[in-house]
C-alpha positions as CSV (number, residue, x, y, z in Angstrom):
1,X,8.6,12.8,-6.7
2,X,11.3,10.5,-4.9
3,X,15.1,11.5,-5.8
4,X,15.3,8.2,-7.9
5,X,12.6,9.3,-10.0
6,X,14.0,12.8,-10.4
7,X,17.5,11.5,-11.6
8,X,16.1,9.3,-14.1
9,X,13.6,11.8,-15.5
10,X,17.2,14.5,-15.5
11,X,19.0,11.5,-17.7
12,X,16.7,11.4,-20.5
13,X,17.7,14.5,-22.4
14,X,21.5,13.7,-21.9
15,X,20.7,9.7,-22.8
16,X,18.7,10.5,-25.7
17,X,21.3,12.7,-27.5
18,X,23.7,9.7,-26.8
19,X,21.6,7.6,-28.7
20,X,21.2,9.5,-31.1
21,X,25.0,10.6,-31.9
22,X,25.7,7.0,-31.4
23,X,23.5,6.0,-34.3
24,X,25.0,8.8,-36.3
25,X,21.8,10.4,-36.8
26,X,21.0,14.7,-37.2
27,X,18.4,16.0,-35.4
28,X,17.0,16.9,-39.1
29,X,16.7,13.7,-39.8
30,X,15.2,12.3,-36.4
31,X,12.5,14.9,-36.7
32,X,11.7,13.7,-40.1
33,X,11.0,10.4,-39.1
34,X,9.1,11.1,-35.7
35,X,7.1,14.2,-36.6
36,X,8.6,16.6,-34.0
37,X,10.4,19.7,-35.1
38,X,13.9,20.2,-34.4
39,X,13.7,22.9,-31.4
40,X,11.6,20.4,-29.6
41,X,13.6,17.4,-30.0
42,X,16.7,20.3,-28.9
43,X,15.0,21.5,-26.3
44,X,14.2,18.0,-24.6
45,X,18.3,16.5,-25.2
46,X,19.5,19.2,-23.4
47,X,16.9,19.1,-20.4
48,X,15.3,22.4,-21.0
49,X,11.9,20.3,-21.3
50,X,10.9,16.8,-19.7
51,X,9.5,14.2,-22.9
52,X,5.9,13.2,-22.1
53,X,4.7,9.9,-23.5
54,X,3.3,11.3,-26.8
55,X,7.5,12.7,-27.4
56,X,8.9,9.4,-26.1
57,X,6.7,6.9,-28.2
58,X,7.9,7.7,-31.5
59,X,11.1,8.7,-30.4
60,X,11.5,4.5,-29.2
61,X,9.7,3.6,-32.5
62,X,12.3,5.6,-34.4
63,X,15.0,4.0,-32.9
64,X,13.3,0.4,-32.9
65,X,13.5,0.3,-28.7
66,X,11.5,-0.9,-26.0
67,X,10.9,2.5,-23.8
68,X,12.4,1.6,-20.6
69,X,15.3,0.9,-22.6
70,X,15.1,4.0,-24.4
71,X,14.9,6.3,-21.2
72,X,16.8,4.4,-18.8
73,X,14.3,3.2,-16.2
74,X,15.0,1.1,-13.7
75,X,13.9,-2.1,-13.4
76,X,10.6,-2.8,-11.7
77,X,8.8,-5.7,-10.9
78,X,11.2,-8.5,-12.2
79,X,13.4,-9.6,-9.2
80,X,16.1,-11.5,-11.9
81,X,19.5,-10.4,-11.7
82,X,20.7,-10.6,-15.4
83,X,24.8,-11.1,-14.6
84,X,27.2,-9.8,-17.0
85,X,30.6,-11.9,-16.0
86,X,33.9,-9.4,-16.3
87,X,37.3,-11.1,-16.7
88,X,40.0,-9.4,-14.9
89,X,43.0,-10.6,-15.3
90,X,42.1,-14.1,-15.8
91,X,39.5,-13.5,-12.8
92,X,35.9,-13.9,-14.0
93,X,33.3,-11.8,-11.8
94,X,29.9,-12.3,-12.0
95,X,27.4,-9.8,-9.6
96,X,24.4,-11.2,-8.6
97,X,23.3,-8.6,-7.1
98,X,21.6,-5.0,-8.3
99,X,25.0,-3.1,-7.0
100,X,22.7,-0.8,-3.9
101,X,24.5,0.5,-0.9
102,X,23.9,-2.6,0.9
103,X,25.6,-6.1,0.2
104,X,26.9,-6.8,-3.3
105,X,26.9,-10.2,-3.9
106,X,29.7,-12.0,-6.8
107,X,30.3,-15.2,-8.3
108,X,34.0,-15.3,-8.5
109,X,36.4,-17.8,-10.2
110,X,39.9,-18.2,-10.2
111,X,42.2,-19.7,-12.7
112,X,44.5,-22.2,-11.6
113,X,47.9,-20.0,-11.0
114,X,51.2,-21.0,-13.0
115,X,53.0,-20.9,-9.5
116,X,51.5,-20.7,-5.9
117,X,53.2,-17.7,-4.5
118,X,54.6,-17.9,-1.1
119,X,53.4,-15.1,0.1
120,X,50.4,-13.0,-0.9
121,X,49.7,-9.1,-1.4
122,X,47.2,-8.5,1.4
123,X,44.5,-5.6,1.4
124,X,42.5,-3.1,3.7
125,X,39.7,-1.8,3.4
126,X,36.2,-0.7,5.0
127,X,33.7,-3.3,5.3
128,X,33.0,-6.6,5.8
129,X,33.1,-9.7,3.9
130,X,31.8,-13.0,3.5
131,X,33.1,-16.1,1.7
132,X,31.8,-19.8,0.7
133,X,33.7,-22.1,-1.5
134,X,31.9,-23.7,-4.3
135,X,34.1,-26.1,-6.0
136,X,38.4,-25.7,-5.6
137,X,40.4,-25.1,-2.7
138,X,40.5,-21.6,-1.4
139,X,43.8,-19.9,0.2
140,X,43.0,-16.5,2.8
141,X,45.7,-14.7,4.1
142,X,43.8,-12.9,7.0
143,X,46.6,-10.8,9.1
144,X,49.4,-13.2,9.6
145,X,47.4,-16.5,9.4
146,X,47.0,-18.5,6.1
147,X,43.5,-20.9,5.9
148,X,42.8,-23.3,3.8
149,X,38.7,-23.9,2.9
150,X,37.3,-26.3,1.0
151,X,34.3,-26.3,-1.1
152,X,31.5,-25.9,1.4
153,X,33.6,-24.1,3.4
154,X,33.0,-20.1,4.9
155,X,34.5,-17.9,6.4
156,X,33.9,-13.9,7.3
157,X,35.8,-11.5,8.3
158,X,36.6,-7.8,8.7
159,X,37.9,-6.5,5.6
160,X,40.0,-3.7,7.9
161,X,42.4,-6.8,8.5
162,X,44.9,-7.5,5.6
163,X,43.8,-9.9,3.7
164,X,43.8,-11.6,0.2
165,X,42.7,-14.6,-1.3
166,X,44.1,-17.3,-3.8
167,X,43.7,-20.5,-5.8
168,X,45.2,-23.0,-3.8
169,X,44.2,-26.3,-5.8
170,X,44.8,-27.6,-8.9
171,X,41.1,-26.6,-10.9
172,X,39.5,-23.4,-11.2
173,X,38.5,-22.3,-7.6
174,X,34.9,-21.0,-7.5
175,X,33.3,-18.5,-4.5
176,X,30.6,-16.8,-3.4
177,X,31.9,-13.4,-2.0
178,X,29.2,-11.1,0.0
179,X,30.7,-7.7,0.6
180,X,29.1,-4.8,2.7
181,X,30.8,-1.5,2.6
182,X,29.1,-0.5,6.3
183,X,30.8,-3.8,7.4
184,X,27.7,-5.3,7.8
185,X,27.6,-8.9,9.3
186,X,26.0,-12.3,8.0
187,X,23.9,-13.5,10.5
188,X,23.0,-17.0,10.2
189,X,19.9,-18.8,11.8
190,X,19.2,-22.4,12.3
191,X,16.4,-23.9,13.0
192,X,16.5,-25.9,16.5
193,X,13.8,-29.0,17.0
């Protein structure tokens, strides 16, 4: 059994009882409605027994869920990435990528600032990242050098120089960001003819 596998299998008891609070329901009352008795459905929220099909079937008909849902699985076969955008501070992020220790990939879009500061709060960190400028006008402060990049534009760059990005036009500024903690490199390939 691969660690993955294990850690999902461990998170059932735990997730179950989650759901199950969260719906504001008694243990009584589940059993009631699935069949089980009460020291079973116990024993398998707190991990002292691993649900088997025949537990985990009524248990997602009782709570009216698909069962990968119900147990947490991870997804399998379907490459879509389903983004959920998060606003932070007027900054909308949108993965589009699963989040694994490789490259994480975001949609990012700026607001258009109420004033351009002169100066911007650079950052360090490990990795290595990799921009491209959809639509807007993109500021980077990389060490003591300001660029300008227009949509179509890239640029990467080792995120263990200060840097830090802004909105530099006059309409919402969107990117393409591909970070890689390792400080992995993009390598692009053209074709020659």
């Amino acid at each position: 059994m691969t660690h993955e596998l294990s850690a999902v299998l461990d998170a059932v008891g735990p997730r179950l009882r989650a759901i199950r609070k969260q719906r504001g329901s008694t243990l009584e009352q589940l059993a009631e409605l699935t069949g089980m008795s009460v020291s079973t459905l116990s024993r398998i929220e707190s991990g002292r027994r691993r649900p088997t099909l025949d537990v985990l079937l009524p248990l997602a008909q009782a709570y009216r869920m698909p069962l990968d849902e119900l147990v947490g699985a991870p997804a399998t076969g379907d490459p879509r990435i389903r983004p959920q955008p998060v606003n932070r501070d007027g900054v909308v992020w949108v993965p589009l990528s699963r989040g694994t220790d490789g490259l994480n990939v975001f949609k990012q879009v700026l607001p258009v600032p109420a004033q351009t500061p002169e100066r911007l709060d650079q950052q360090v960190h490990e990795g290595y990242e990799w921009l491209y400028v959809i639509a807007g006008k993109l500021r980077l402060a990389l060490g003591d050098k300001d660029f300008l990049l227009s949509a179509g534009e890239a640029a990467e760059f080792d995120t263990r120089v200060p840097h830090a990005i802004a909105n530099a036009g006059h309409r919402p500024l969107e990117l393409l960001i591909i970070f890689g903690r390792q400080g992995e490199r993009m390598h692009l390939r053209a074709r020659t003819k």
